[in-house]
Backbone as JSON, one array per atom type, in Angstrom:
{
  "sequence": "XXXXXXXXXXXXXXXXXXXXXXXXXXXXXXXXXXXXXXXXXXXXXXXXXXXXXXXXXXXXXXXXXXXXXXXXXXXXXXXXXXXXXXXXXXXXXXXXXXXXXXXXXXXXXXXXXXXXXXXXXXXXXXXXXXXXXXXXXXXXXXXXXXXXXXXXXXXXXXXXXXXXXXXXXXXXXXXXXXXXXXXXXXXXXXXXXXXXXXXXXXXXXXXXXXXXXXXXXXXXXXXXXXXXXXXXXXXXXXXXXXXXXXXXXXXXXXXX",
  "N": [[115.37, 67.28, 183.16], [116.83, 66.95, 180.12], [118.95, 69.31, 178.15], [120.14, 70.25, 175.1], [122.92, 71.65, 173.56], [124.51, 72.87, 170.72], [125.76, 70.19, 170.06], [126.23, 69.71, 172.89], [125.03, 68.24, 175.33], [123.35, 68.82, 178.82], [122.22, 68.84, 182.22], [119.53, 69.49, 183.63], [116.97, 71.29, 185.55], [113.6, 72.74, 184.8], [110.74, 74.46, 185.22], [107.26, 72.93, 185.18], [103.98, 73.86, 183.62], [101.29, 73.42, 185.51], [98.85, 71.16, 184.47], [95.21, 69.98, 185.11], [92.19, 67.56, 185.16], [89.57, 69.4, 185.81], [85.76, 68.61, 187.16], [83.11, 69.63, 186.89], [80.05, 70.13, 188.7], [76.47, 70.65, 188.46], [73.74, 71.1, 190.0], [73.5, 68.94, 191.2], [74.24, 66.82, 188.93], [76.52, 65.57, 186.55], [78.41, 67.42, 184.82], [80.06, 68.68, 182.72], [84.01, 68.2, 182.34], [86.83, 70.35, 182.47], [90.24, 70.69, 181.22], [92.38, 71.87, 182.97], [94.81, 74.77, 184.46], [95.48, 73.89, 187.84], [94.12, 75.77, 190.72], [92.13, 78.81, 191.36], [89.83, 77.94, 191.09], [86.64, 78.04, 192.04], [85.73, 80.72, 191.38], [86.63, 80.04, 188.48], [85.05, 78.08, 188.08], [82.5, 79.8, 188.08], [83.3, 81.52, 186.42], [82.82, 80.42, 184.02], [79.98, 79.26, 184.28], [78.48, 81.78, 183.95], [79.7, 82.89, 181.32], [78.25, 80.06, 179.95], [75.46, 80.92, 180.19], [74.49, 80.09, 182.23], [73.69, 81.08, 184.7], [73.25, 84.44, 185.63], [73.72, 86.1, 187.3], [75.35, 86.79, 190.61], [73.78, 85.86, 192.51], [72.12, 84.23, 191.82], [73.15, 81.91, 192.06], [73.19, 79.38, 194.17], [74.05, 78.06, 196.08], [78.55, 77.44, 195.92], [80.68, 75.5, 195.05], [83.67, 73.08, 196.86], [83.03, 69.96, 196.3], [84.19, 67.65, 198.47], [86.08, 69.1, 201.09], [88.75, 68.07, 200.6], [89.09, 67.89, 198.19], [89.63, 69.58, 195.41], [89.47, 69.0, 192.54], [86.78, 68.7, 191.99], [83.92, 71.02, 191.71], [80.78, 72.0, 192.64], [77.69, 72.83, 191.81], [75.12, 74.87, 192.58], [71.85, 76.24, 191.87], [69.59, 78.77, 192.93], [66.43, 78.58, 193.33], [64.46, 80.16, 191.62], [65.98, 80.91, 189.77], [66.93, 78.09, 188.49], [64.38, 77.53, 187.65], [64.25, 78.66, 185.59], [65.74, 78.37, 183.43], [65.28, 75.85, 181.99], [65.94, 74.3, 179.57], [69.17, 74.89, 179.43], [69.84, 73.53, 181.58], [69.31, 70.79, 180.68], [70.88, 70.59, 178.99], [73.87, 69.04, 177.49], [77.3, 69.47, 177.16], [78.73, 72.67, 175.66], [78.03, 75.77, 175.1], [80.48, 77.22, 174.05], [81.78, 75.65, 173.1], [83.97, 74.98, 170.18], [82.63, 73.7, 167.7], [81.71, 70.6, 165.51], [80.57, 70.25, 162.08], [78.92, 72.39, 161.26], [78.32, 75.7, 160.08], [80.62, 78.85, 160.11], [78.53, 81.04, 159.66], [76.26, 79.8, 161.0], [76.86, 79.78, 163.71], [77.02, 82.15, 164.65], [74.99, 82.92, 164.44], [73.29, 81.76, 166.07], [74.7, 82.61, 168.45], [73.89, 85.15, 168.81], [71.59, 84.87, 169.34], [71.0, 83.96, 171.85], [72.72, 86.43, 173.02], [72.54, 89.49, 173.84], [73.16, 92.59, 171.61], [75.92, 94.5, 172.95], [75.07, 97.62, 174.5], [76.82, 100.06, 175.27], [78.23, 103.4, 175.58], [80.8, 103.39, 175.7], [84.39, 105.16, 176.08], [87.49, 104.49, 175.52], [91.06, 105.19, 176.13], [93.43, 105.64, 173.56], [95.93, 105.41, 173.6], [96.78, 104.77, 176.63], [95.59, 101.86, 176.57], [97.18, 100.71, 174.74], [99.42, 100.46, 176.36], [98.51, 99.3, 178.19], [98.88, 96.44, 176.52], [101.21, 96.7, 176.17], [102.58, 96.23, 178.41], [101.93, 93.91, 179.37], [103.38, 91.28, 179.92], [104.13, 91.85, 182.8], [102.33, 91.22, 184.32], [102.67, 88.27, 183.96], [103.54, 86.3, 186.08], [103.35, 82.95, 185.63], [103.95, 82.51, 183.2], [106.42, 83.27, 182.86], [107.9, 81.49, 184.41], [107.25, 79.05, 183.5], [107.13, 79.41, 180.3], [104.34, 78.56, 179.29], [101.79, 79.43, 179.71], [98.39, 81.69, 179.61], [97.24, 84.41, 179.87], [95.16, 86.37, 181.31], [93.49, 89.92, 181.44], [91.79, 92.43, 183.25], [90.51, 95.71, 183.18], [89.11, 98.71, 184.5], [87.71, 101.94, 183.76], [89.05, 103.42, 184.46], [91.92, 102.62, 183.93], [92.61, 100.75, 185.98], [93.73, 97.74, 187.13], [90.78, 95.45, 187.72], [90.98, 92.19, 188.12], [93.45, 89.69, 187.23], [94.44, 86.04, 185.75], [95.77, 83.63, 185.11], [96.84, 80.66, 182.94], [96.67, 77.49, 181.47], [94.7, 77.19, 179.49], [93.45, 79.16, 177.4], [91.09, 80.27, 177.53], [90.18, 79.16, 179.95], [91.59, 81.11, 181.64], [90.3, 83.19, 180.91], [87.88, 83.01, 181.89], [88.3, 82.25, 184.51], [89.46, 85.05, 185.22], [87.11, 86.86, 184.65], [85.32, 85.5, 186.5], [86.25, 86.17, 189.14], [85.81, 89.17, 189.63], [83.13, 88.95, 188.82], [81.87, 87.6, 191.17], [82.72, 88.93, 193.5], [80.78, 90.84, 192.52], [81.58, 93.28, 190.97], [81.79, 93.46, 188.09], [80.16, 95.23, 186.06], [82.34, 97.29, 186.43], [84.18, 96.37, 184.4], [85.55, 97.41, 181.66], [87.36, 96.96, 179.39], [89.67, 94.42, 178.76], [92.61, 93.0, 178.17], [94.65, 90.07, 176.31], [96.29, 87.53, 176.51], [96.65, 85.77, 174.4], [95.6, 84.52, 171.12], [92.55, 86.13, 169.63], [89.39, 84.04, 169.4], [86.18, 83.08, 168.58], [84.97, 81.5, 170.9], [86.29, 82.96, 172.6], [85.22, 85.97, 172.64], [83.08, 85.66, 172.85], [82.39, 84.73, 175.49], [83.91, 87.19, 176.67], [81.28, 88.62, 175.85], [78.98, 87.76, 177.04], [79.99, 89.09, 179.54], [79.46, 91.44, 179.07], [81.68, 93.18, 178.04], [83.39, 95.59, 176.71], [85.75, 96.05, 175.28], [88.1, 94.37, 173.62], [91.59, 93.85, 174.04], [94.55, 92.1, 172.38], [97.49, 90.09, 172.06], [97.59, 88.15, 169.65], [96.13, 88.37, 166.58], [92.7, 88.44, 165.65], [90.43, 85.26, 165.19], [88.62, 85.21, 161.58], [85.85, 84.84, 162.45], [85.96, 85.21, 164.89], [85.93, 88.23, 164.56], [83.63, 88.39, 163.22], [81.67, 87.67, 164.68], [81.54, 89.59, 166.87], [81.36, 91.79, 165.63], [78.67, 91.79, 165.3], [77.91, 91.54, 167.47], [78.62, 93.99, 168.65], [81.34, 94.67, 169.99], [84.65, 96.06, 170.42], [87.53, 94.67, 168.78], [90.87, 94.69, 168.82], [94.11, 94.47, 167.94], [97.94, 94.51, 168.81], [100.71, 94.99, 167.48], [104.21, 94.98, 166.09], [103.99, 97.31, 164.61], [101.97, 99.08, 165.87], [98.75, 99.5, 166.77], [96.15, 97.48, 165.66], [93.14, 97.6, 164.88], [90.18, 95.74, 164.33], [87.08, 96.03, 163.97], [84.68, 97.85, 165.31], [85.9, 100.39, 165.91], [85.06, 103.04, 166.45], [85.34, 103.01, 169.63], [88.35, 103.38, 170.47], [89.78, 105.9, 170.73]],
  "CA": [[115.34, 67.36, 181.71], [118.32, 67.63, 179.1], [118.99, 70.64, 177.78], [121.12, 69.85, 173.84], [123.02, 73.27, 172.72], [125.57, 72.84, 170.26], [126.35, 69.12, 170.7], [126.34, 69.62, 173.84], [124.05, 68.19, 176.68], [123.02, 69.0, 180.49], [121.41, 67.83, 182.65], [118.96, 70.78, 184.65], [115.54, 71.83, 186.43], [112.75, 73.71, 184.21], [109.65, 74.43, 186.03], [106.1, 72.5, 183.79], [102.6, 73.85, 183.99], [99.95, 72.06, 185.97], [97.09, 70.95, 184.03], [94.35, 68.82, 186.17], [90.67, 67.69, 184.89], [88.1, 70.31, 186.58], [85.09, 68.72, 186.82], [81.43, 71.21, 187.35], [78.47, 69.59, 188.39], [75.27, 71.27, 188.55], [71.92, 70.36, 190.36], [73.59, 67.09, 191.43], [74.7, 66.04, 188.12], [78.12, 65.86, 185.98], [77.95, 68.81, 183.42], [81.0, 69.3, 182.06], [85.23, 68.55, 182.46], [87.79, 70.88, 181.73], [91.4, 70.69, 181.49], [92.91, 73.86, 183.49], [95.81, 75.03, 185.85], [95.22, 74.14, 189.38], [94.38, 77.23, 191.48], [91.23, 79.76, 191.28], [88.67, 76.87, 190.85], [85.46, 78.75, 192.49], [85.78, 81.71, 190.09], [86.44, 79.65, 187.28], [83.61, 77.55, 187.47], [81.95, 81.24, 188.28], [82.9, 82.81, 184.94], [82.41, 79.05, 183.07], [78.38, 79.3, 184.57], [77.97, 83.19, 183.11], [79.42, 82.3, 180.15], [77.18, 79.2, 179.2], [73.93, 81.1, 180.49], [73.58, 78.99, 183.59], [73.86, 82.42, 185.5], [73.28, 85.9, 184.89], [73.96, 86.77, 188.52], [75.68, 86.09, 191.38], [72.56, 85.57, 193.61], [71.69, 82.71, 191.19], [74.33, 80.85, 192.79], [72.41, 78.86, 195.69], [76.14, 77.75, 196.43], [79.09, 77.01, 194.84], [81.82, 75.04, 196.56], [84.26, 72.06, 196.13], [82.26, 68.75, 195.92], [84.89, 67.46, 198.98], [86.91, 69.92, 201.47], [90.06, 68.22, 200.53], [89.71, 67.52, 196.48], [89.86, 70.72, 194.54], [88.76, 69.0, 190.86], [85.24, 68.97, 191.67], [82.92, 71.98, 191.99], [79.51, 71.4, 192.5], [77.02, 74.2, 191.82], [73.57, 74.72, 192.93], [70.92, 77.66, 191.49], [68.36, 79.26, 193.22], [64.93, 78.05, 192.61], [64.19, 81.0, 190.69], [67.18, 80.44, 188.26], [66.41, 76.81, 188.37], [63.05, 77.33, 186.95], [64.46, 80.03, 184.48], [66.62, 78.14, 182.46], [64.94, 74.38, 182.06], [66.77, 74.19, 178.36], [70.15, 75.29, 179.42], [69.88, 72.16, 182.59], [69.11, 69.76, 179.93], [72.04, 70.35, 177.66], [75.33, 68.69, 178.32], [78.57, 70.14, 176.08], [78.49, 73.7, 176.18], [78.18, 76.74, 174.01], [81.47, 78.08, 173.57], [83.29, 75.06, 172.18], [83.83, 74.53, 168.75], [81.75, 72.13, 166.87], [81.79, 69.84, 164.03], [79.34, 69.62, 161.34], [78.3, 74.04, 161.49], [79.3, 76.84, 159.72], [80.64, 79.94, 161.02], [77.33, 81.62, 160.15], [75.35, 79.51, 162.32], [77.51, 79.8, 164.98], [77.11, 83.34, 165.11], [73.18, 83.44, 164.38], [72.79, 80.91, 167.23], [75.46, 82.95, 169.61], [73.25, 86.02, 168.88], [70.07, 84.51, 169.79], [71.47, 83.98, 173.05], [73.59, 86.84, 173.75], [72.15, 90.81, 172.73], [74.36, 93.15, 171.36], [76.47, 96.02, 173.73], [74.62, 99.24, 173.84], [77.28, 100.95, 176.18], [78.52, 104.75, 174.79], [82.24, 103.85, 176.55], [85.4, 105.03, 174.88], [89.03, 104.42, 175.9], [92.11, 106.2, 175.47], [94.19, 104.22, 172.82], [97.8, 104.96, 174.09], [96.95, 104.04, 176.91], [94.78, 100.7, 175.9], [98.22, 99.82, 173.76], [100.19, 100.47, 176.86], [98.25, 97.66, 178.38], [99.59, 94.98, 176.2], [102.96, 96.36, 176.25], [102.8, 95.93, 179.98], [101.05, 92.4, 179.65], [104.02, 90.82, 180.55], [104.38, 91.99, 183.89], [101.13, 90.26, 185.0], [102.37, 86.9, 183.47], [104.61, 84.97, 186.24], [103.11, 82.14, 185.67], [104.69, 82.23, 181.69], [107.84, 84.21, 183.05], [108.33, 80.4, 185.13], [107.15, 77.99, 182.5], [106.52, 79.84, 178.85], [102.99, 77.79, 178.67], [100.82, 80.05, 180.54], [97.95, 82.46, 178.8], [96.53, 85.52, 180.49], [93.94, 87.35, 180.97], [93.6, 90.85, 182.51], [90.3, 93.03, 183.3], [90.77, 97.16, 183.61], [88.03, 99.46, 184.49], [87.75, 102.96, 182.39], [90.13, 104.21, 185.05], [92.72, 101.49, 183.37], [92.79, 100.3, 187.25], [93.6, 96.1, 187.3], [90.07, 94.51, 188.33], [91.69, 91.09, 188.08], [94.12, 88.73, 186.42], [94.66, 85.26, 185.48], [96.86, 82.91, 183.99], [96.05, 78.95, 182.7], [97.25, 76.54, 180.32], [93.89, 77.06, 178.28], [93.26, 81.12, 177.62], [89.23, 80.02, 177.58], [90.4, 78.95, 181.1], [92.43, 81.88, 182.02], [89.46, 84.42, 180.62], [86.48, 82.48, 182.92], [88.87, 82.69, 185.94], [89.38, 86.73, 185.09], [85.5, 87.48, 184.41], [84.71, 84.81, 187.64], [86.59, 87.15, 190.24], [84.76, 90.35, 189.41], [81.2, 88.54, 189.02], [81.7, 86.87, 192.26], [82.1, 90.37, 194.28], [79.92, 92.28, 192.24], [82.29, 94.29, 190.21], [82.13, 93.44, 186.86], [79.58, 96.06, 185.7], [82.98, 97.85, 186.04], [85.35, 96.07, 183.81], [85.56, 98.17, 180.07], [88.7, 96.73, 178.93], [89.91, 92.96, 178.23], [93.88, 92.47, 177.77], [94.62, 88.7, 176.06], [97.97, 87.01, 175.67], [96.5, 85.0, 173.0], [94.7, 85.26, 169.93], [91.41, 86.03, 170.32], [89.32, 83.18, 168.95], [84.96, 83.03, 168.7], [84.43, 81.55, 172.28], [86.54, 84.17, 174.22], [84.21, 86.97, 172.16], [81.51, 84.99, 173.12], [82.33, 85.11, 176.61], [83.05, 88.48, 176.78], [80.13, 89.43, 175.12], [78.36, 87.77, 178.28], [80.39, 89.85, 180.69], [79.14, 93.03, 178.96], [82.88, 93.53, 178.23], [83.02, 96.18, 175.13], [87.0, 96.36, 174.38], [89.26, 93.51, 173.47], [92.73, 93.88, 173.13], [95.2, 91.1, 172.28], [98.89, 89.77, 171.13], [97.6, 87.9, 168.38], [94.79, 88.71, 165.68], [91.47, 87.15, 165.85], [89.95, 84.65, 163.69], [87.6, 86.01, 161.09], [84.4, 84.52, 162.97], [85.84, 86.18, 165.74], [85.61, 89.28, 163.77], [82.13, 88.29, 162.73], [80.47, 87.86, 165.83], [82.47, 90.91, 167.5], [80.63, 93.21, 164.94], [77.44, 91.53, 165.68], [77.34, 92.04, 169.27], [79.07, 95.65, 169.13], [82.4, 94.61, 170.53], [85.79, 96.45, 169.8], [88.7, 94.15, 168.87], [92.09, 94.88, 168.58], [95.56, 93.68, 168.28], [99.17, 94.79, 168.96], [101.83, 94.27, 166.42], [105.37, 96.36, 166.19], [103.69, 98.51, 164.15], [101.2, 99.77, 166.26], [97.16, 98.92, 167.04], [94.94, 97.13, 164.61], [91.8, 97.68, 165.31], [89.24, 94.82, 163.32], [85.76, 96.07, 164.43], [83.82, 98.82, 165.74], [86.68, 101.23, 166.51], [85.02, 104.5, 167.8], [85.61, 103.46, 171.47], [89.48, 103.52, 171.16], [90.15, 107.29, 171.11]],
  "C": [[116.76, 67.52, 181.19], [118.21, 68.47, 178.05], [120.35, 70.32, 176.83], [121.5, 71.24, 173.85], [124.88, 72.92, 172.01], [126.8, 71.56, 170.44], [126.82, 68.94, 172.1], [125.48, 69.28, 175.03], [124.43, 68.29, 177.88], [122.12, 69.02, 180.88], [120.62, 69.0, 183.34], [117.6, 70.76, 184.77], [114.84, 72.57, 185.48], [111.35, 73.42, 185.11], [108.16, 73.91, 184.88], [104.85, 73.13, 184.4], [101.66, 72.83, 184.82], [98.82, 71.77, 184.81], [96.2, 69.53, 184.53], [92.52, 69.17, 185.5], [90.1, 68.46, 186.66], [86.76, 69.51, 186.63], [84.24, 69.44, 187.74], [80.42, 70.06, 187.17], [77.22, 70.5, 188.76], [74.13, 70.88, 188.85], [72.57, 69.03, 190.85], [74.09, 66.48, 190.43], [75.93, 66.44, 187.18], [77.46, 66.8, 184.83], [79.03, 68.81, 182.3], [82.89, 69.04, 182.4], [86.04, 69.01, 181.56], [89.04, 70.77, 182.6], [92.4, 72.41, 181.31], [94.56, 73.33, 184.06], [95.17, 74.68, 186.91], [95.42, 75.38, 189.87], [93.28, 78.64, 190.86], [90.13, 78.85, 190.76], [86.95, 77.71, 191.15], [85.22, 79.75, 191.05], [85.99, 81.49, 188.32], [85.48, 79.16, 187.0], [82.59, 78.87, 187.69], [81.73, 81.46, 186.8], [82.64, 81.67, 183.92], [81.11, 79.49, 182.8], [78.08, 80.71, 183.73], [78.11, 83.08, 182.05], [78.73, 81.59, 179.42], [75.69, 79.61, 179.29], [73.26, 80.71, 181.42], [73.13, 80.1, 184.54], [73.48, 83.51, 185.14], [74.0, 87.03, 185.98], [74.61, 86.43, 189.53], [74.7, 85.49, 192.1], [71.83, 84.27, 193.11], [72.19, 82.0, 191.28], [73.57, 80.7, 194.2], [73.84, 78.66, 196.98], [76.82, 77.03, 195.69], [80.11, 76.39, 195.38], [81.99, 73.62, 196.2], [83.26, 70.88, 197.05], [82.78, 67.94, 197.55], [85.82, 68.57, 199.57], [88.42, 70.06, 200.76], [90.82, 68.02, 198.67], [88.6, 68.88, 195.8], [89.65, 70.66, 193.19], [87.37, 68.88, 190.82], [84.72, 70.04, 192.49], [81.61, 71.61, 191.6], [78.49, 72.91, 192.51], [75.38, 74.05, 192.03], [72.66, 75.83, 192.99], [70.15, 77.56, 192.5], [67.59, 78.64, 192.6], [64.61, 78.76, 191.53], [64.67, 81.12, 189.34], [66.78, 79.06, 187.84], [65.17, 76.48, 187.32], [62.8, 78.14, 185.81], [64.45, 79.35, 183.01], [66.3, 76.24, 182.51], [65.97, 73.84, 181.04], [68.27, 73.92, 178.81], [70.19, 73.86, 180.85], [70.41, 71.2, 181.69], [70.21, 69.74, 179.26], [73.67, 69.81, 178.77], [76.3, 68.89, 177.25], [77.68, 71.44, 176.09], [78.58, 74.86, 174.89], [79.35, 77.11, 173.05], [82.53, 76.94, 173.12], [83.02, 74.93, 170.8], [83.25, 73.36, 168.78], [81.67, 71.98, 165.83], [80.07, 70.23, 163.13], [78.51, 71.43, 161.31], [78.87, 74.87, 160.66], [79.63, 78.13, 160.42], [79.29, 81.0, 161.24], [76.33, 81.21, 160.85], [75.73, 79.75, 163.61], [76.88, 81.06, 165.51], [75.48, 83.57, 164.94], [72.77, 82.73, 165.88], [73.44, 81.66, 168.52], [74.51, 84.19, 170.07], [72.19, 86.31, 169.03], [70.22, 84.51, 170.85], [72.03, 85.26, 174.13], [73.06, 88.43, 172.78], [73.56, 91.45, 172.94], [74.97, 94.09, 172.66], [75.79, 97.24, 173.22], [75.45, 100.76, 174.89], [78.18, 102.29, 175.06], [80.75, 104.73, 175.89], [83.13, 104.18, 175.57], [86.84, 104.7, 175.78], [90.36, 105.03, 175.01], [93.33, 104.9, 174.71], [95.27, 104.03, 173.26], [97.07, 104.51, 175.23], [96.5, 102.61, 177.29], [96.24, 100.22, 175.47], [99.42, 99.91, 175.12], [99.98, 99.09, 177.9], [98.71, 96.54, 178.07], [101.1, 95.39, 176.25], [103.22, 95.51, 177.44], [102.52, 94.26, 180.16], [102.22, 91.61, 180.26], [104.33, 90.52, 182.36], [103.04, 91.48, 184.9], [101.11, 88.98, 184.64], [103.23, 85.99, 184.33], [104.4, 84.01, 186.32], [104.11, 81.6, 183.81], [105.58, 82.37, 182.06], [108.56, 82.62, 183.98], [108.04, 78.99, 184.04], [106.62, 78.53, 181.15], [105.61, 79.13, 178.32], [101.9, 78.45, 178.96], [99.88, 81.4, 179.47], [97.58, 82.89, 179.84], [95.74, 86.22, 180.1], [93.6, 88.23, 181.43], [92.82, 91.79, 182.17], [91.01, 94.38, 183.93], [89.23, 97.25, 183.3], [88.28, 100.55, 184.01], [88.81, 103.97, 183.13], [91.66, 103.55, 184.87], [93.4, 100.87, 185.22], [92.55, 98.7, 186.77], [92.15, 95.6, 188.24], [90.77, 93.19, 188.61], [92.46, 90.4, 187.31], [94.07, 87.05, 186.47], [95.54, 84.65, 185.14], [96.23, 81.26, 184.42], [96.75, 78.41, 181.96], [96.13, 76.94, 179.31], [93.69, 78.47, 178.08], [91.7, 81.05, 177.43], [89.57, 80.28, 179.16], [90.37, 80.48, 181.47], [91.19, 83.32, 181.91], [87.67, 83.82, 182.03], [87.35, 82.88, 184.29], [88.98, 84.39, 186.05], [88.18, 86.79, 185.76], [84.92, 86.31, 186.0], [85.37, 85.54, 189.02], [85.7, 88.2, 190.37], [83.6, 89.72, 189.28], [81.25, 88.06, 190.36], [81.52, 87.97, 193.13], [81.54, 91.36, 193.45], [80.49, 93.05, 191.33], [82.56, 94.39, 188.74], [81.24, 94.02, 185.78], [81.0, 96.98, 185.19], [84.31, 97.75, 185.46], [84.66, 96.69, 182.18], [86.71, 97.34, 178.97], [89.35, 95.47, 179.26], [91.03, 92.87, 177.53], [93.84, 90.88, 177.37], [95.92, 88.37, 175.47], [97.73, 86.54, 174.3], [95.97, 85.51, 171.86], [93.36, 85.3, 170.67], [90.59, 85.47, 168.96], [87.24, 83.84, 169.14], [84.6, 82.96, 170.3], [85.17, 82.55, 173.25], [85.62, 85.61, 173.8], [82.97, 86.44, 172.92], [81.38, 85.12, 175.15], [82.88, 86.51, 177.22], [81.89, 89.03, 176.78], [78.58, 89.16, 176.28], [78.29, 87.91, 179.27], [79.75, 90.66, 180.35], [80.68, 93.79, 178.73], [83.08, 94.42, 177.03], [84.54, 96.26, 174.52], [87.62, 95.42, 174.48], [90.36, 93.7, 172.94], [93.78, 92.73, 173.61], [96.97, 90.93, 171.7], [98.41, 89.02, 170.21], [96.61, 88.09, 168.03], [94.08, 87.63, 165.83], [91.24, 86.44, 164.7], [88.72, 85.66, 162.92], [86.54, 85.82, 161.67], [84.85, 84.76, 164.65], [85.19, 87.59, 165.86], [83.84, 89.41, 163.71], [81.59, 88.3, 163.69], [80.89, 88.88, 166.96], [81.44, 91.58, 166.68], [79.01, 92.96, 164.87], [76.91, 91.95, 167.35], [78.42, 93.55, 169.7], [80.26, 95.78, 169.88], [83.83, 95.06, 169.96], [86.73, 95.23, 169.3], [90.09, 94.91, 168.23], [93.57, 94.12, 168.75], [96.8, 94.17, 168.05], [99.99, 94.13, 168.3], [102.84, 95.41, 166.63], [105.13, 97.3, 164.92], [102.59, 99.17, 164.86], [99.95, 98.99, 166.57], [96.85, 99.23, 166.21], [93.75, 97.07, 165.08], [90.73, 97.15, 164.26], [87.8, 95.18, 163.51], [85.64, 97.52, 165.51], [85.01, 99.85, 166.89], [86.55, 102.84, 167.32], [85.39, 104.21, 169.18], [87.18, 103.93, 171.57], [89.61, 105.2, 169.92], [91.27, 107.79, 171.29]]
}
């Protein structure tokens, strides 16, 4: 690349993100491609499946595993019978919950997200300093940005602010399915409380929280309002870090 500064060019090395079509098939058939990072594929299509409803469990995973040993863009997924015969609806559909769509308003979105998805009835609270010490820190779980400034993260604490898992992606949808697909895969995501986010936080990453069971979001940039809106529908904190301190948009008793 060339690098201009002050009428001046040179010539030098910068390191670029990967981004490579994913595709997820299910039952045998194409479902769905997304454009990710290469690298945590299993667990992404993991926390993808919980998110859209295909899942609820791990055990509803018959198996999950690349399509080919040696090509890494296809995952192929295959329910249990039991799941299989759960969710006939959720087979049939092809495009997926959590993207935006044309032609809706935000209040359908959120009547239709909330038909799907019940509210949080957990009594957790978290301590706010250190909740806000979280995003200070966010950095230091990002070398994937700290090598190419394109990268979003996503990082899961339990109420002991102990790291369940991290992420990083080009898409921060991405980056939050790969999180929440580590912890569902071994079991552990009963004990994630707490949801760090480089980005803003937007409708579908609420939305997929909200089908971890995840009750606190905190972020570097403010959510949209129909973030907001379906956050206070399904009982979810949000918050966001500015150099003045934590904003807190929704159902603030947990941070303490």
């Amino acid at each position: 690349m060339i690098s201009w500064d002050r009428g001046k060019s040179t010539s030098m090395n910068r390191k670029l993100i990967g981004e490579e079509p994913l595709s997820i098939r299910l039952q045998g058939e194409a479902y769905s491609v997304v454009l990710r990072t290469p690298g945590d594929e299993i667990p992404h299509v993991a926390g993808f499946c919980l998110a859209e409803g295909i899942v609820d469990d791990p055990d509803d995973f018959a198996t999950i595993g690349f399509c080919e040993d040696d090509d890494t863009n296809v995952v192929t997924v295959m329910l249990s019978a039991s799941r299989r015969d759960n969710i006939p609806d959720i087979l049939e559909r092809r495009g997926f919950i959590s993207q935006t769509s044309c032609g809706i308003c935000g209040k359908e979105v959120v009547e239709d997200l909330y038909q799907m998805i019940h509210p949080l009835t957990d009594d957790i609270t978290v301590d706010i300093r250190r909740a806000f010490q979280c995003i200070e820190k966010l950095s230091d779980q990002q070398p994937l940005r700290q090598m190419t400034r394109a990268a979003h993260a996503a990082v899961l604490y339990d109420k002991h602010f102990e790291i369940l898992s991290v992420a990083e992606d080009v898409g921060r949808h991405n980056a939050l399915d790969k999180a929440i697909g580590k912890v569902f895969l071994s079991h552990r995501l009963p004990n994630a409380c707490l949801l760090v986010l480089s980005s803003r936080i937007s409708y579908e990453l609420v939305q997929k929280a909200a089908r971890a069971r995840i009750p606190v979001i905190l972020a570097k940039s403010r959510p949209t309002s129909l973030a907001v809106e379906l956050a206070t529908e399904l009982n979810i904190t949000l918050a966001t870090a500015e150099e003045s301190g934590l904003y807190i948009f929704c159902k603030p008793h947990r941070l303490v």
